[in-house]
C-alpha positions as CSV (number, residue, x, y, z in Angstrom):
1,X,16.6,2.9,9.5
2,X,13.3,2.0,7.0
3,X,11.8,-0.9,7.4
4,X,13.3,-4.6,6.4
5,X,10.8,-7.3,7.1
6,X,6.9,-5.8,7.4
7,X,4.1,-8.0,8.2
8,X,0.5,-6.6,6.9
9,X,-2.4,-8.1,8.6
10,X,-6.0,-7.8,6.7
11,X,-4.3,-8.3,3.0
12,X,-7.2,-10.2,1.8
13,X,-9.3,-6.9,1.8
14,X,-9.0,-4.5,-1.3
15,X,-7.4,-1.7,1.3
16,X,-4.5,-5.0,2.4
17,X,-3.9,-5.9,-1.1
18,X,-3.5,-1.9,-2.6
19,X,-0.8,-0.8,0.4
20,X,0.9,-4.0,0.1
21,X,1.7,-3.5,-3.9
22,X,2.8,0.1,-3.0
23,X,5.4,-1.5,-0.2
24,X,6.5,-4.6,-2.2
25,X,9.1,-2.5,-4.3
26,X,10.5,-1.2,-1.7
27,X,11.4,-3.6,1.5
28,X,13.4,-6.5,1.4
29,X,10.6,-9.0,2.9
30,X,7.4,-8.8,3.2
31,X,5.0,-10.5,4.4
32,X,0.9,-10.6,4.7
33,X,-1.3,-12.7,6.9
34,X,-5.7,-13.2,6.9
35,X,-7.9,-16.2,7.6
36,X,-8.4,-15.5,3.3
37,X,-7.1,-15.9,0.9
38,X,-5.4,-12.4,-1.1
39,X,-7.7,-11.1,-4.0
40,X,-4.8,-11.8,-6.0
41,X,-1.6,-13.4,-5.3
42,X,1.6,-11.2,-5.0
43,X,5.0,-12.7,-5.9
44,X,6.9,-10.4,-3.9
45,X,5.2,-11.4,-0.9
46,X,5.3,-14.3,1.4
47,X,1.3,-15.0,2.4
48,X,0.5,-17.5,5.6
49,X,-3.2,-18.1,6.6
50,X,-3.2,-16.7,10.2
51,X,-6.1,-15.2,12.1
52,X,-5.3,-12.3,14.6
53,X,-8.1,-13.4,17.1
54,X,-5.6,-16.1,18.0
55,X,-2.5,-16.0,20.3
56,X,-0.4,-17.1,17.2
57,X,0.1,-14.0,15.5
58,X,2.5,-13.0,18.1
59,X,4.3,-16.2,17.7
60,X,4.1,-15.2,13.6
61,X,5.6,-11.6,14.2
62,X,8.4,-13.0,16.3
63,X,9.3,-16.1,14.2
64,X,10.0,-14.0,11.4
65,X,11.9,-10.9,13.0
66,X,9.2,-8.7,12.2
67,X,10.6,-5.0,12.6
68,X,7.3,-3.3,11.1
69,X,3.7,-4.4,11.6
70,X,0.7,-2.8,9.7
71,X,-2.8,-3.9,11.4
72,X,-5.2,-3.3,9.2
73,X,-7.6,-6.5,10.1
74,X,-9.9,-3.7,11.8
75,X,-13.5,-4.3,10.4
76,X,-15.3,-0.9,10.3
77,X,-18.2,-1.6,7.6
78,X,-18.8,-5.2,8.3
79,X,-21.8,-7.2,7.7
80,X,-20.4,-9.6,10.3
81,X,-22.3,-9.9,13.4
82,X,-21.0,-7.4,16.5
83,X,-19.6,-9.8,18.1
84,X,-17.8,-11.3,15.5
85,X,-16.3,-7.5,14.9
86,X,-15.3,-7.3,18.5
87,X,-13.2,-10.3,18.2
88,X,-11.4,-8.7,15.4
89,X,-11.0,-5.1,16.5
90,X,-10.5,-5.7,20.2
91,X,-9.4,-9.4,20.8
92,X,-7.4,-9.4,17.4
93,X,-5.4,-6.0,18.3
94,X,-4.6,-6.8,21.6
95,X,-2.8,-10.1,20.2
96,X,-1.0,-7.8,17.8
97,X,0.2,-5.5,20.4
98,X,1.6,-9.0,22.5
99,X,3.5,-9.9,19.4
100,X,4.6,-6.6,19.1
101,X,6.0,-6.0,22.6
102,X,9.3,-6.5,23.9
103,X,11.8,-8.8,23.6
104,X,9.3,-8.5,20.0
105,X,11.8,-7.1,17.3
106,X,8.9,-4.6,16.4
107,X,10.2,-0.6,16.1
108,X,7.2,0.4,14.1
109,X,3.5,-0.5,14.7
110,X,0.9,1.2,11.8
111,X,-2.9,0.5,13.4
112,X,-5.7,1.2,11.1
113,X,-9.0,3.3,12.9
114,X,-11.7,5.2,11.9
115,X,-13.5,8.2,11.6
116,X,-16.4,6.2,13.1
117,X,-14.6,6.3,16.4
118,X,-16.5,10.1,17.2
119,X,-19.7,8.7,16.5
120,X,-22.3,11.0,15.4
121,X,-25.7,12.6,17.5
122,X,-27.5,16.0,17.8
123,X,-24.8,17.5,19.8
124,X,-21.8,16.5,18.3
125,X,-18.9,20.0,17.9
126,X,-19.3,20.8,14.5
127,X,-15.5,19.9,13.8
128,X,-13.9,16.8,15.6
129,X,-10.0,17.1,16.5
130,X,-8.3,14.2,17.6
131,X,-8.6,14.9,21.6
132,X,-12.6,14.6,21.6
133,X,-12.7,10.8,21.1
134,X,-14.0,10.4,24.4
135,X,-15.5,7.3,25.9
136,X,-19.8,7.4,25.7
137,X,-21.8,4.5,27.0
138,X,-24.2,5.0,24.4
139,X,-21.7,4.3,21.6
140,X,-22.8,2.0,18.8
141,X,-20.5,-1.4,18.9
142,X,-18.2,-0.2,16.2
143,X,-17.7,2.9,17.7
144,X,-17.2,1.6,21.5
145,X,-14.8,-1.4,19.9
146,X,-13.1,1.5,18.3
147,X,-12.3,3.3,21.4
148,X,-11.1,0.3,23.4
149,X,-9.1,-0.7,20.6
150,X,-7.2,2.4,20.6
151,X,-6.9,2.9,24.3
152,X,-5.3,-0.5,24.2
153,X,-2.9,0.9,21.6
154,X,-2.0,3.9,23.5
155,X,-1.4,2.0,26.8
156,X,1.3,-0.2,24.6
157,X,3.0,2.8,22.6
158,X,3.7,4.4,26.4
159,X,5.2,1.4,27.9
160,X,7.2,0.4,24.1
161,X,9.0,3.8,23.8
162,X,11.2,1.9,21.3
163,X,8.2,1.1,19.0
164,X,6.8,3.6,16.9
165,X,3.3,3.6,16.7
166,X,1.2,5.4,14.4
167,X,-3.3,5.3,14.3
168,X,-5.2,6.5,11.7
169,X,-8.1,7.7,11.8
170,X,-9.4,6.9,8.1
171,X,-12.5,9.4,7.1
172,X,-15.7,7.7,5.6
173,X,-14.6,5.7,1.9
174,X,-17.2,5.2,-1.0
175,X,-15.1,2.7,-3.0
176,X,-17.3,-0.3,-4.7
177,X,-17.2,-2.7,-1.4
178,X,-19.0,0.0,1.2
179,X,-22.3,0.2,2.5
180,X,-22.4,4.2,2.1
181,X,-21.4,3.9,-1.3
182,X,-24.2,1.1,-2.3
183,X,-26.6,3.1,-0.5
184,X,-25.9,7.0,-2.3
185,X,-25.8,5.0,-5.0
186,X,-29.2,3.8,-5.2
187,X,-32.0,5.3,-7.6
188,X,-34.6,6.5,-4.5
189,X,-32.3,7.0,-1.3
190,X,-34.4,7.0,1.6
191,X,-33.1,9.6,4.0
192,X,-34.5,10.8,7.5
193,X,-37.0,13.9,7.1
194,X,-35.6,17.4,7.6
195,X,-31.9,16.1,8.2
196,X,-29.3,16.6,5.5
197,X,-26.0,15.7,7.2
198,X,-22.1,16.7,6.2
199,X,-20.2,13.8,4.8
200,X,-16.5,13.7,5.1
201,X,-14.5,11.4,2.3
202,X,-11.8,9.9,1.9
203,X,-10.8,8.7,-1.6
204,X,-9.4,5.1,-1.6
205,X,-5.7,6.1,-3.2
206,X,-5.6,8.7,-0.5
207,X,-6.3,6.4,2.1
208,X,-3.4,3.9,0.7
209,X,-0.9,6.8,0.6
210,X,-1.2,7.9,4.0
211,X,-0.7,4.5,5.3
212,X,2.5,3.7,2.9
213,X,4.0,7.2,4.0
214,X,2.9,6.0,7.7
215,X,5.1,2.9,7.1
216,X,8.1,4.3,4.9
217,X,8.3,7.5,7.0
218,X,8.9,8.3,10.9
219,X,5.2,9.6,12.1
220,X,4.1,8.7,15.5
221,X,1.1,9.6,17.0
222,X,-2.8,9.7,16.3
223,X,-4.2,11.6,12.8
224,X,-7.6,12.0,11.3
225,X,-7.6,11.5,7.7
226,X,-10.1,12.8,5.3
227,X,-10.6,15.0,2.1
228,X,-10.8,18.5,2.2
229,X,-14.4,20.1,2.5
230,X,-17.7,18.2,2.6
231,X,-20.8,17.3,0.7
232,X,-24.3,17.0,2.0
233,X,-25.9,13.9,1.9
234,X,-28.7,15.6,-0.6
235,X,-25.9,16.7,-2.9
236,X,-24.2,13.2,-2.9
237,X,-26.8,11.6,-3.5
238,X,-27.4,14.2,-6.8
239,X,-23.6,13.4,-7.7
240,X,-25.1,9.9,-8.4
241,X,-28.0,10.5,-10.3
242,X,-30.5,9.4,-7.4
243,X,-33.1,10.9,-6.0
244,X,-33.8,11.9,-2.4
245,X,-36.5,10.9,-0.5
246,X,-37.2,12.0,3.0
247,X,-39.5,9.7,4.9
248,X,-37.5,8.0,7.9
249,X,-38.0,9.1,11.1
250,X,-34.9,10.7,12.6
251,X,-35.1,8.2,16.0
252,X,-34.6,5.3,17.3
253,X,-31.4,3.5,16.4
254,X,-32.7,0.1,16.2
255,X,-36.0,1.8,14.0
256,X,-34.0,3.6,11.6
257,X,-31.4,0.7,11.0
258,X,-35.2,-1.1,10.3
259,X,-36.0,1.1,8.1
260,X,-32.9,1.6,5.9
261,X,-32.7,-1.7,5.8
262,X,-36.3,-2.4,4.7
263,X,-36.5,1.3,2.0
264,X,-33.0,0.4,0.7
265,X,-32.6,-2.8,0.9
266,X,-29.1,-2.7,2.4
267,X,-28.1,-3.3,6.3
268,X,-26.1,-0.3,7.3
269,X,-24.0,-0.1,10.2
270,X,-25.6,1.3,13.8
271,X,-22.7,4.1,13.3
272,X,-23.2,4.7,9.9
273,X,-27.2,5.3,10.4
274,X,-26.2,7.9,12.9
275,X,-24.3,9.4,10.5
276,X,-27.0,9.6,7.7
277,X,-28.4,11.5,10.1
278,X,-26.6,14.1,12.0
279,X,-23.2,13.9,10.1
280,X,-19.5,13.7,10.8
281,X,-16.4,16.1,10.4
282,X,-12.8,15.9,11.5
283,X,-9.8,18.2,11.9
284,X,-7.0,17.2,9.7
285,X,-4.5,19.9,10.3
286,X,-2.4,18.1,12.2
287,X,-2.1,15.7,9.5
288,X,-1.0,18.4,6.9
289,X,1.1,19.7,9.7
290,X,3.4,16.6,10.7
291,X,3.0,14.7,7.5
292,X,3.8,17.6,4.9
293,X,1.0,15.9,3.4
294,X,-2.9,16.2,2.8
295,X,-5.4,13.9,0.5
296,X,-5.3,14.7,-3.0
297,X,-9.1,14.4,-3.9
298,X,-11.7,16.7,-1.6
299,X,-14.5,14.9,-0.5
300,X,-16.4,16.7,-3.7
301,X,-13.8,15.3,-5.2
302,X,-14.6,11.5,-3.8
303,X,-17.6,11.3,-4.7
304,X,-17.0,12.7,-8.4
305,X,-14.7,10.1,-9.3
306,X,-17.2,7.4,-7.6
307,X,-19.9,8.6,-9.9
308,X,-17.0,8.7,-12.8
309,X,-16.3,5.3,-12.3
310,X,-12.5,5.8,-11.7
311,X,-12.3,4.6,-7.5
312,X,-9.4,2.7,-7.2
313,X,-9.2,-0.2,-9.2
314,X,-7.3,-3.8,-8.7
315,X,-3.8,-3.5,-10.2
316,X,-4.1,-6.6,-10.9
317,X,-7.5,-9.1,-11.5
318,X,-8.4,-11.9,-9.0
319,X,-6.0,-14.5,-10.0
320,X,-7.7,-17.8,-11.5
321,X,-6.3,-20.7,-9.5
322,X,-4.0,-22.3,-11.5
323,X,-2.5,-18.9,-11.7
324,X,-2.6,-18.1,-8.3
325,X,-1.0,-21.9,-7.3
326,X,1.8,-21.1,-9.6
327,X,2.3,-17.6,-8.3
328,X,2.2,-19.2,-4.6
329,X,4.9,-22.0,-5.6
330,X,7.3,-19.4,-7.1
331,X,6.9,-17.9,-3.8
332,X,8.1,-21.1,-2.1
333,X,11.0,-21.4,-4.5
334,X,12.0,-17.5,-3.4
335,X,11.5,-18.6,-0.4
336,X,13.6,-21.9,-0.1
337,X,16.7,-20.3,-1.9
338,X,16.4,-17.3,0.4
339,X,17.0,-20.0,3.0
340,X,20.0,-21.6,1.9
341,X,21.5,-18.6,0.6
């Protein structure tokens, strides 16, 4: 049976707001929830302030007969403090997965991860399949929070064998609001000296599709996600007209992070400055395999149409606010004659 009533959680972000246009044509309710306010306001859906780091979300998914739940309030690039991310990844999931578990009318559950979960270091397999996420005490935060965040999610799908639950593992995305792209994007990159790592993207329409089919379709289980091929950081950087230069030391992750943030002027994630250094690859195949599926733009791709200009763009502009209080008190109306109907 597809899904009737969805509930999308992180639909403030540009990621929420893109896979909740896609869906809106085609389910009978749906609904978003974030502690902010959309980018712009969607008629077709019903928006309620609600933060997944409290117990109310569960309350939220089972007062409105939520059938399908798509959690994508995960904060992977995040100027927020770590502890602030743990809260959201960890604390917020596991409230999620208590609204989502029985008597819960939940049958699907869509959780939004991250290449970021393999980490990245000198001895990293040069290809990553979805087996080798394997705890390591000396994971960065995003990366550890990552892995408990999952584990929690695969404890629930194997004691909810009537909820269909679904992780992706999103490859590395260079749309307008990410720290990797501000940083390739910068005239003089600094870079660490005799490293030139393999980047793995993933274009942001690509990144909406899979989720949408993830919703719309019946696919359970864990898939990387990611482009085709790779570029290397020197070539990326080239794609954008900048210019590479080589003098951070390639240690220390507290000294590079420093550094980055001092040459570049940007404060890039702990796992992201391991990347820029030893780089990260993933096995899609079974992706392509169960989905029928793969991305439509390579990773050369990617980063072409980031240096075109033509990453995904807002459907629609931020909505002024008259506009968007007029737009929110049609959605009242809807809602009040879906009521006495």
């Amino acid at each position: 049976m597809p899904p009737q009533r969805i509930l999308i959680t992180g639909v403030s972000n540009p990621l929420g707001a893109a896979v909740a246009r896609r869906l809106a044509p085609q389910v009978p309710f749906l609904f978003g929830c974030d502690i902010s306010d959309p980018i712009s306001a969607l008629e077709e859906m019903d928006f309620v302030h609600a933060d997944t780091r409290l117990s109310v979300i569960g309350k939220l998914v089972r007062r409105l007969n939520i059938d399908t739940v798509v959690h994508l309030a995960v904060m992977i690039d995040s100027p927020h403090h770590e502890r602030s991310i743990h809260e959201t990844d960890v604390i917020g999931t596991m409230n999620v997965l208590v609204g989502c578990a029985p008597p819960s009318p939940v049958r699907k559950l869509v959780v939004k991860s991250s290449q970021a979960i393999y980490g990245a270091g000198p001895s990293d397999p040069s290809l990553y399949s979805e087996e080798m996420a394997n705890w390591d005490r000396y994971a960065s935060g995003v990366t550890r929070d990552l892995l408990e965040m999952e584990q929690l999610v695969g404890e629930f799908a194997l004691r909810s064998e009537a909820c269909s639950v679904t992780v992706l593992r999103l490859g590395y995305r260079v749309s307008d609001d990410t720290s990797l792209a501000r940083y390739i994007s910068l005239p003089i990159v600094p870079t660490f000296a005799g490293f030139d790592p393999r980047l793995q993207l993933l274009h942001e329409d690509d990144a909406v599709e899979v989720i949408v089919r993830s919703v719309v379709e019946d696919q359970a289980g864990v898939f990387n996600v990611a482009g085709d091929g790779v570029v290397l950081l020197s070539q990326a950087i080239g794609i954008m007209g900048g210019r590479n230069a080589p003098i951070l030391p390639p240690y220390g992750r507290s000294f590079s992070r420093l550094g980055l943030r001092m040459l570049a002027g940007i404060d890039i994630p702990t796992h992201l400055a391991d990347v820029l250094a030893y780089g990260s690859v993933i096995d899609c195949s079974r992706l392509a395999a169960q989905y029928g599926w793969k991305p439509a733009y390579s990773s050369r791709q990617t980063m072409d149409a980031l240096a075109r200009g033509r990453q995904m763009e807002q459907i629609e502009p931020p909505s002024p606010p008259q506009e968007y209080e007029l737009q929110v008190y049609l959605q009242q109306r809807r809602r009040r004659a879906r009521l006495l109907s």
